[in-house]
C-alpha positions as CSV (number, residue, x, y, z in Angstrom):
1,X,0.0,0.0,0.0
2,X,1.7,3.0,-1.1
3,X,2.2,5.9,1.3
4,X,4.5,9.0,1.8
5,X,7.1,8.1,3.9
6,X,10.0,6.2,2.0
7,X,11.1,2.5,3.1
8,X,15.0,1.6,4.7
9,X,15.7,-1.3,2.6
10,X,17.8,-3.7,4.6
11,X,19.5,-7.0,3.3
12,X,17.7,-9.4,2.0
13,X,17.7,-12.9,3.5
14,X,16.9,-15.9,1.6
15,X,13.6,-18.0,2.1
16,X,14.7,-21.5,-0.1
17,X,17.2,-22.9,2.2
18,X,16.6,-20.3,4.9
19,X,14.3,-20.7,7.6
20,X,11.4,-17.6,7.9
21,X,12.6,-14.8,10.0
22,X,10.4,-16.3,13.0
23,X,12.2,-19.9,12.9
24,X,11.6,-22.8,11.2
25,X,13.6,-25.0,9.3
26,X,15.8,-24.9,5.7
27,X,14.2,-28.1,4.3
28,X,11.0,-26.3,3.6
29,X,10.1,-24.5,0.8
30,X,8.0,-21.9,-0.6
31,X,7.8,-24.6,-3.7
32,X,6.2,-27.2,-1.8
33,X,2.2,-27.2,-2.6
34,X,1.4,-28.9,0.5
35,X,4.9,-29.1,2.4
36,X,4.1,-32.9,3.3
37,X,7.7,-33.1,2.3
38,X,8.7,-31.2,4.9
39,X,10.1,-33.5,7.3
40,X,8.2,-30.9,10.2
41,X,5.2,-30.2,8.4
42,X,2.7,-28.9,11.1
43,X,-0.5,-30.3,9.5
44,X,1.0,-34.1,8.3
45,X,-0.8,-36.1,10.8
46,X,0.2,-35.9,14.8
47,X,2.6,-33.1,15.6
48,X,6.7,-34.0,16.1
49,X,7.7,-33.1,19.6
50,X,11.1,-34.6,18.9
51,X,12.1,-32.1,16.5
52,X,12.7,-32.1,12.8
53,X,14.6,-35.5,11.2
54,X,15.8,-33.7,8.5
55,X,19.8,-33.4,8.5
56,X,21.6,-30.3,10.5
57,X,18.4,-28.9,11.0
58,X,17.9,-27.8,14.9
59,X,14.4,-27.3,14.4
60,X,11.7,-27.9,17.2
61,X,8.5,-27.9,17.6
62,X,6.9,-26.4,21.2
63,X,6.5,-29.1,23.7
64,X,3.3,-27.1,24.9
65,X,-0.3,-28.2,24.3
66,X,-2.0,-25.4,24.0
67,X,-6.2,-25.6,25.7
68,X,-8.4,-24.7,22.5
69,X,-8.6,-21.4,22.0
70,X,-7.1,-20.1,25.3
71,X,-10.6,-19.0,25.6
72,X,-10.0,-16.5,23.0
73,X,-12.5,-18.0,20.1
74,X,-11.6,-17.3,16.5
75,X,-12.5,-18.0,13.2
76,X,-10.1,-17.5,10.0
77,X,-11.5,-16.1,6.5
78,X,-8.9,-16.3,3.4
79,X,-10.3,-15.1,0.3
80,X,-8.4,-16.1,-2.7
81,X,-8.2,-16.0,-6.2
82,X,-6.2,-18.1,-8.6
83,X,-3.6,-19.3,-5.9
84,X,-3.5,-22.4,-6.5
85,X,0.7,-21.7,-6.5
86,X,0.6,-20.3,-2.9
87,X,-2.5,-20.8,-1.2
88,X,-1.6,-24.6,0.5
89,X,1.4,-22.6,2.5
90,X,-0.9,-20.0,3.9
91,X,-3.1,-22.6,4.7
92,X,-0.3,-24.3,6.6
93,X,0.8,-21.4,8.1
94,X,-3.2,-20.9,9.5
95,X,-3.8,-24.3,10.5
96,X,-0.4,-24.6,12.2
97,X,-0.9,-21.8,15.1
98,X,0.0,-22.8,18.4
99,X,-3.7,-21.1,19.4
100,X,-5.3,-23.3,16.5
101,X,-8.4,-21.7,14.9
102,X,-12.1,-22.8,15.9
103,X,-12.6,-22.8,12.2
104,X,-10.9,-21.4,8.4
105,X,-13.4,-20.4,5.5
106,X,-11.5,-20.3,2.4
107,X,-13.6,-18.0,-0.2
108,X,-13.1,-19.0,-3.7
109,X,-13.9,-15.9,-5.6
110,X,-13.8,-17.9,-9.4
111,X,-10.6,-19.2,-9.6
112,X,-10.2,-20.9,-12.7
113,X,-6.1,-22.3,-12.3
114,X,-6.6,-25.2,-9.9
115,X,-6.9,-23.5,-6.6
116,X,-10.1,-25.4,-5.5
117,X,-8.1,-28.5,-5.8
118,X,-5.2,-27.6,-3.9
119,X,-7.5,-26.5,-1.1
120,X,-9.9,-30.1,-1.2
121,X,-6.0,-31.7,-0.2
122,X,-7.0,-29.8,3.1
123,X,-10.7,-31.6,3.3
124,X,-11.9,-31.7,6.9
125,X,-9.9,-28.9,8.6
126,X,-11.3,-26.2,6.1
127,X,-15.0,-25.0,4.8
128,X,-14.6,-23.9,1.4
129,X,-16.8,-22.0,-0.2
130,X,-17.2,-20.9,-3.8
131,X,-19.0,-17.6,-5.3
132,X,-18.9,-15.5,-9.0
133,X,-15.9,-13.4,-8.9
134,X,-16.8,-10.1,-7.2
135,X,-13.1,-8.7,-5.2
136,X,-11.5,-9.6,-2.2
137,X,-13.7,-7.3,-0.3
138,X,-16.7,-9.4,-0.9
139,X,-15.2,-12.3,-0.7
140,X,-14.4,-11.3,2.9
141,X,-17.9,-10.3,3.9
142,X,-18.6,-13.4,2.7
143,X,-16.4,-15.3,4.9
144,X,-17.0,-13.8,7.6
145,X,-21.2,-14.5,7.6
146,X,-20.0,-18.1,7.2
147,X,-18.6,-18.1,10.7
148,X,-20.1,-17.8,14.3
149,X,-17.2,-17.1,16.6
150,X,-16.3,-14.0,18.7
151,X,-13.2,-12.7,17.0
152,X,-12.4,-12.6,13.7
153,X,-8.8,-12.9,11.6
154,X,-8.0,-12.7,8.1
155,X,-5.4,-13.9,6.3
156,X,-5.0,-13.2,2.4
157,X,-4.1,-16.7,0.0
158,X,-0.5,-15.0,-0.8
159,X,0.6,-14.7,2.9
160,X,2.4,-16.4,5.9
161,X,1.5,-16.2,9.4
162,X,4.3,-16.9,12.5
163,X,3.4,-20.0,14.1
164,X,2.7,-18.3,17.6
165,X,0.8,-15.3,15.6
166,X,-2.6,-15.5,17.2
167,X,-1.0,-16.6,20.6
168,X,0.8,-13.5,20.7
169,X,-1.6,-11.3,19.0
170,X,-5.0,-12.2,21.2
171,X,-3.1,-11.8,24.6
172,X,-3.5,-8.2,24.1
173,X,-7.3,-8.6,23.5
174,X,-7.5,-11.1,26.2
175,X,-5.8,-8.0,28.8
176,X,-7.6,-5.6,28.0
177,X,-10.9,-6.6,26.2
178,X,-11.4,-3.3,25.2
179,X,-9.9,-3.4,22.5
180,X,-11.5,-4.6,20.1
181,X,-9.2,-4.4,16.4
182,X,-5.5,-5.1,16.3
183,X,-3.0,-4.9,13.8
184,X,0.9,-7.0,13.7
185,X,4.1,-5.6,11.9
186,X,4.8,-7.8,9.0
187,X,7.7,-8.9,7.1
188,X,8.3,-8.5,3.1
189,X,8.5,-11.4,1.0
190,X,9.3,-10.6,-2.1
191,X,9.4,-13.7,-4.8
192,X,11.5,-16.5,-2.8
193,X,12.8,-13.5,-1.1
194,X,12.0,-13.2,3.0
195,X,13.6,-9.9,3.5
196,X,14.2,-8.4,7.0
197,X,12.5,-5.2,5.9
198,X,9.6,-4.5,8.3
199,X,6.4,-2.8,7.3
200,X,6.5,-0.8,10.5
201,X,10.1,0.6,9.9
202,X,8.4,2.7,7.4
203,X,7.3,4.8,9.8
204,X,9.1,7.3,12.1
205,X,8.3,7.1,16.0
206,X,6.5,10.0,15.9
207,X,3.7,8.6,13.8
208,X,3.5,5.9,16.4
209,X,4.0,8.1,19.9
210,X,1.0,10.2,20.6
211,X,-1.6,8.5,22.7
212,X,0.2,5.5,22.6
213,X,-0.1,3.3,25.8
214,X,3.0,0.3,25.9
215,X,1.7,-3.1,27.4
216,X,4.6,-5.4,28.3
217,X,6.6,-3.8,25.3
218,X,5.2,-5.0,22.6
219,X,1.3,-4.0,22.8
220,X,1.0,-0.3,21.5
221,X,-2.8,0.4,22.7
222,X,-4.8,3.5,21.3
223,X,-7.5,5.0,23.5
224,X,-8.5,7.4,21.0
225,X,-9.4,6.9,16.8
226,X,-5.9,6.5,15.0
227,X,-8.3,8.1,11.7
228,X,-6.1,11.3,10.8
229,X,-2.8,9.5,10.6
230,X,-4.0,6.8,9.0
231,X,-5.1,9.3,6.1
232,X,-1.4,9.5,4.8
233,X,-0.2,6.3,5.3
234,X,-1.0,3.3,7.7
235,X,1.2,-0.3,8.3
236,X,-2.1,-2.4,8.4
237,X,-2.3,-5.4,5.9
238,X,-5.8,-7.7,6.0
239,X,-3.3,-10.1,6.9
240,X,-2.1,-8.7,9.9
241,X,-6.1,-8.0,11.3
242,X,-7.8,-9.5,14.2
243,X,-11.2,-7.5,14.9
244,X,-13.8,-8.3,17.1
245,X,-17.5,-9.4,15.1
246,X,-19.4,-6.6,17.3
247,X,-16.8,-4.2,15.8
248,X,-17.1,-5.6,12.1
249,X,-20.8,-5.6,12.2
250,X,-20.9,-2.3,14.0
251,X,-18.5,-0.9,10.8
252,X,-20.8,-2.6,8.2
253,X,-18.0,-5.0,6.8
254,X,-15.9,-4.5,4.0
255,X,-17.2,-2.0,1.1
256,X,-18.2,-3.6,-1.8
257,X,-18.1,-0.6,-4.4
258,X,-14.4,-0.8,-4.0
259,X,-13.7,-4.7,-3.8
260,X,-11.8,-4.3,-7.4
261,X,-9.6,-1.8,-6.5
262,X,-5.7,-2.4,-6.0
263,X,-5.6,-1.5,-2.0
264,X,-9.7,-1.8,-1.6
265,X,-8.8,-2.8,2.0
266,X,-7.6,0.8,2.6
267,X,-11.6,2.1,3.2
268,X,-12.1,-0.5,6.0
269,X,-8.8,0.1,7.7
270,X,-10.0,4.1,7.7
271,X,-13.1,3.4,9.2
272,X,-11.5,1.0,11.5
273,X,-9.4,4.1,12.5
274,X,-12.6,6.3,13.3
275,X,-13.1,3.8,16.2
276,X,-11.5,4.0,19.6
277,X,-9.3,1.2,21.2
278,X,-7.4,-0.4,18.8
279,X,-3.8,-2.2,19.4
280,X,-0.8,-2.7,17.7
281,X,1.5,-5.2,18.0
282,X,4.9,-4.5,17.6
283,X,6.0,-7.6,16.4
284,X,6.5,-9.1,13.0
285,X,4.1,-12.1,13.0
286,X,2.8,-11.8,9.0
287,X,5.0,-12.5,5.6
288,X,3.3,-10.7,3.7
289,X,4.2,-11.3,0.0
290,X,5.0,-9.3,-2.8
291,X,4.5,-10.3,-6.2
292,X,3.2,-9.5,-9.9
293,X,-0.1,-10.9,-9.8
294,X,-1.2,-9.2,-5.9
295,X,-3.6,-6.2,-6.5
296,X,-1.6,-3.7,-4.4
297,X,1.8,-5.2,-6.7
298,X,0.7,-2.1,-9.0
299,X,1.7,1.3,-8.3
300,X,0.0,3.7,-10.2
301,X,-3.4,1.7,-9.7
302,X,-2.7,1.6,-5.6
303,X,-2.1,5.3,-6.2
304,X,-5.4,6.0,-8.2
305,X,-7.4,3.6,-5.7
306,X,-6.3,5.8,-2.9
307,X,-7.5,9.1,-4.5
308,X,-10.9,6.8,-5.1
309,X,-11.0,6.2,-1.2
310,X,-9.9,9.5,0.2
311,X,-12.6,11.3,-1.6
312,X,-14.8,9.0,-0.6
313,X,-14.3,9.4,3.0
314,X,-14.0,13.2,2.9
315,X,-18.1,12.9,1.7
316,X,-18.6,9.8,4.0
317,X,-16.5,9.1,7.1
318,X,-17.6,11.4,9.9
319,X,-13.8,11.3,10.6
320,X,-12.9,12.0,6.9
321,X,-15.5,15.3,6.6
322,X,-14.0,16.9,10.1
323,X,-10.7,16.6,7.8
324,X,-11.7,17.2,4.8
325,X,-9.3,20.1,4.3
326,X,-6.5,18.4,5.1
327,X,-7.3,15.2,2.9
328,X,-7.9,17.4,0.2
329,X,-4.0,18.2,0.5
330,X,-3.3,14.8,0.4
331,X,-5.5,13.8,-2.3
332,X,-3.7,16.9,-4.5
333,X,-0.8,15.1,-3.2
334,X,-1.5,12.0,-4.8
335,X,-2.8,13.6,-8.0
336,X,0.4,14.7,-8.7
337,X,2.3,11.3,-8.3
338,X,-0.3,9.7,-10.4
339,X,0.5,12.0,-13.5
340,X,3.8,11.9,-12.8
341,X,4.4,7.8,-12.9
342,X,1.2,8.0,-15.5
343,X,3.6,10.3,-17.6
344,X,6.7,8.4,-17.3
345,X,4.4,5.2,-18.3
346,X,2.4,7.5,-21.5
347,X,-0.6,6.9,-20.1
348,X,-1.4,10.6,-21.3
349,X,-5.3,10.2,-20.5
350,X,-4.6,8.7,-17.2
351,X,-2.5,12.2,-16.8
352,X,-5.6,14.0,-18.0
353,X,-7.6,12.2,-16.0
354,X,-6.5,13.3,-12.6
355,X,-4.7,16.5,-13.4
356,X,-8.4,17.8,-14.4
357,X,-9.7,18.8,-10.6
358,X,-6.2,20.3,-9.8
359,X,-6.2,23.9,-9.3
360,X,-3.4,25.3,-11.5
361,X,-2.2,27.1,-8.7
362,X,-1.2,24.0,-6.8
363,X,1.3,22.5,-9.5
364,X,4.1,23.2,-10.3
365,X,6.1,23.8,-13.3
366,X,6.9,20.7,-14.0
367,X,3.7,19.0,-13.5
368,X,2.0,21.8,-15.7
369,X,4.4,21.3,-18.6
370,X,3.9,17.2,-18.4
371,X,0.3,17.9,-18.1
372,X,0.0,19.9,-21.2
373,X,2.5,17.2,-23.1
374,X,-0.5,14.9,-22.4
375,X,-3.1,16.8,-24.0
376,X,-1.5,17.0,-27.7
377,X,-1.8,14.1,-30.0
378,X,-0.6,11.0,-29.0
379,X,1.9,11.7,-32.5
380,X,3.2,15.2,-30.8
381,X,3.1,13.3,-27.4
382,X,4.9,10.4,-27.6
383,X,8.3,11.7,-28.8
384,X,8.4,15.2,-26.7
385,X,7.3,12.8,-23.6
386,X,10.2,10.6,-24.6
387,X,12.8,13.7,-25.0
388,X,11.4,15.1,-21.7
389,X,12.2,12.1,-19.7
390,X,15.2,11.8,-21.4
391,X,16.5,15.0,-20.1
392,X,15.0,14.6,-16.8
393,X,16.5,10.8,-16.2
394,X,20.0,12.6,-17.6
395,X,20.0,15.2,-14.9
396,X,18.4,13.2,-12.2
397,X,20.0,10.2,-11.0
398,X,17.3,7.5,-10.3
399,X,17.6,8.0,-6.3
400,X,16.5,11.4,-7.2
401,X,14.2,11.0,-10.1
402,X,10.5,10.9,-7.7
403,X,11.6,14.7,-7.9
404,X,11.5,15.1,-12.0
């Protein structure tokens, strides 16, 4: 999900023949399509408490036998859509959690690549449940009036939860029940690639600081609505969500109109925001994956969704109108990326498109000489773009090139 505040890349570490940053072992592999190869895999009949048997590896499953549900109750909804590469790993990763799940709804919005077979190898410990393609936002609502239970997580078909995750996540709903949505840190697979880039480095402490109430270290609670610094960026990820189904109803679910949107998510996670007690926890406990085919893998159409969703809430969130004047900057904000990565890409009427409501007095030179490149003939357009760009990329190195 694309915000304003630039990531610290750190060194990548390797996930074939490298455990996941939370532990595990370097027999198993992303490849596997149901790991029962992988001489620990958590779901191939009774658990190992010996360890793994494959050799060197040091790997151990926990000797504790957890109660069911630790009287925290939850039910798992995982929308997918032609995952039939990925989707038996995030299933693993679900079914595996040391504070198992009362039950997982997988939500097949019309895969057409295999995906329902890979998830009938998991008959028994998963309801699956197929509907016409619609977005992940309704395939979520739809998940969710499948189950019954109290609390509710979600875990996307492309992503990897830390074995412990709900442990460690619900012991901060389960001190102080009133909170009532909670968020993890997650880390950033990208390909094969676990890297130990965390989504929550992305933000500076003093997005995290005010009204921030630390339980045992890693429990960041919020007494008040998180809303107005959500609006510029936020590090939530579906994937990373545990809300409580009093809060979700009271919120209306996920909205539809923008289920086909690149980060349709973003709407919920705003009106999540307008709500008070929410927790973060300051751990990373998701791998969230990167990757072509993901809707929020596309920038410029993250960027354009955004616009979508701010503007939305500025007319609809009672949050979003009290600061409507200072989404408005944001929004402009955004415009002005959008024409400048639709410009690099010629995608002149996209640069048309959301360059119309800006006020010329609000962009600068730059942007108004791109903007009226994009209006001439795609003939005139095409070259003077391409001479533009050339010029801009020669005196602008690509660290500094966001700038041109």
């Amino acid at each position: 999900m694309p915000h304003s505040r630039r990531a610290r890349v750190l060194p990548d570490r390797r996930f074939h023949g490298t455990a996941p940053p939370w532990g595990g072992c370097a027999a198993w592999t992303e490849g596997s399509q149901t790991q029962a190869e992988a001489p620990h895999s958590r779901l191939a009949g009774k658990r190992r408490q010996s360890g793994c048997e494959a050799p060197g590896c040091d790997f151990r499953q926990s000797t504790m036998t957890p109660e069911p549900h630790m009287g925290f109750e939850y039910a798992v909804v995982m929308p997918t859509y032609n995952r039939a590469g990925m989707i038996a790993a995030s299933l693993e990763s679900v079914l595996g959690q040391s504070l198992p799940p009362a039950g997982v709804v997988v939500v097949d919005d019309g895969s057409t690549d295999g995906t329902e077979a890979v998830v009938a190898s998991f008959r028994g410990r998963v309801q699956y449940h197929r509907v016409e393609n619609g977005g992940p936002s309704r395939a979520r609502n739809i998940g969710v009036r499948l189950t019954s239970t109290p609390w509710i997580a979600f875990c996307d078909s492309d992503d990897l939860w830390d074995p412990r995750k709900m442990e460690i996540q619900s012991r901060i709903h389960q001190l102080r029940p009133e909170v009532r949505h909670s968020f993890t840190d997650v880390y950033f697979v990208r390909g094969d690639t676990w890297t130990s880039h965390r989504w929550g480095m992305e933000f500076p402490e003093e997005f995290y600081a005010p009204g921030r109430e630390i339980v045992e270290d890693i429990y960041w609670v919020y007494g008040e609505p998180l809303y107005a610094r959500f609006v510029s960026g936020h590090p939530v990820v579906p994937s990373a969500t545990v809300i409580a189904r009093d809060r979700f109803d009271k919120l209306g679910g996920f909205n539809e109109a923008f289920s086909r949107l690149s980060l349709e998510d973003f709407e919920f996670v705003l009106r999540c925001a307008e709500e008070p007690f929410s927790a973060a926890v300051m751990q990373p406990l998701v791998g969230f994956r990167r990757h072509a085919s993901n809707y929020s893998g596309n920038e410029l159409a993250g960027i354009l969704s955004e616009i979508a969703i701010l503007e939305h809430a500025m007319r609809h969130h009672r949050e979003g109108v009290r600061l409507a004047r200072e989404i408005e900057k944001i929004v402009l904000a955004r415009r002005a990326s959008a024409a400048m990565l639709a410009f690099r890409l010629r995608d002149f009427a996209t640069v048309r498109e959301v360059m119309r409501p800006c006020p010329p007095e609000a962009v600068d030179w730059k942007l108004r000489l791109k903007s009226a490149i994009a209006a001439w003939p795609g003939v005139l357009a095409k070259p003077a773009a391409a001479m533009l760009l050339g010029v801009s990329d020669f005196l602008n190195p690509p660290r500094r090139r966001a700038a041109a």
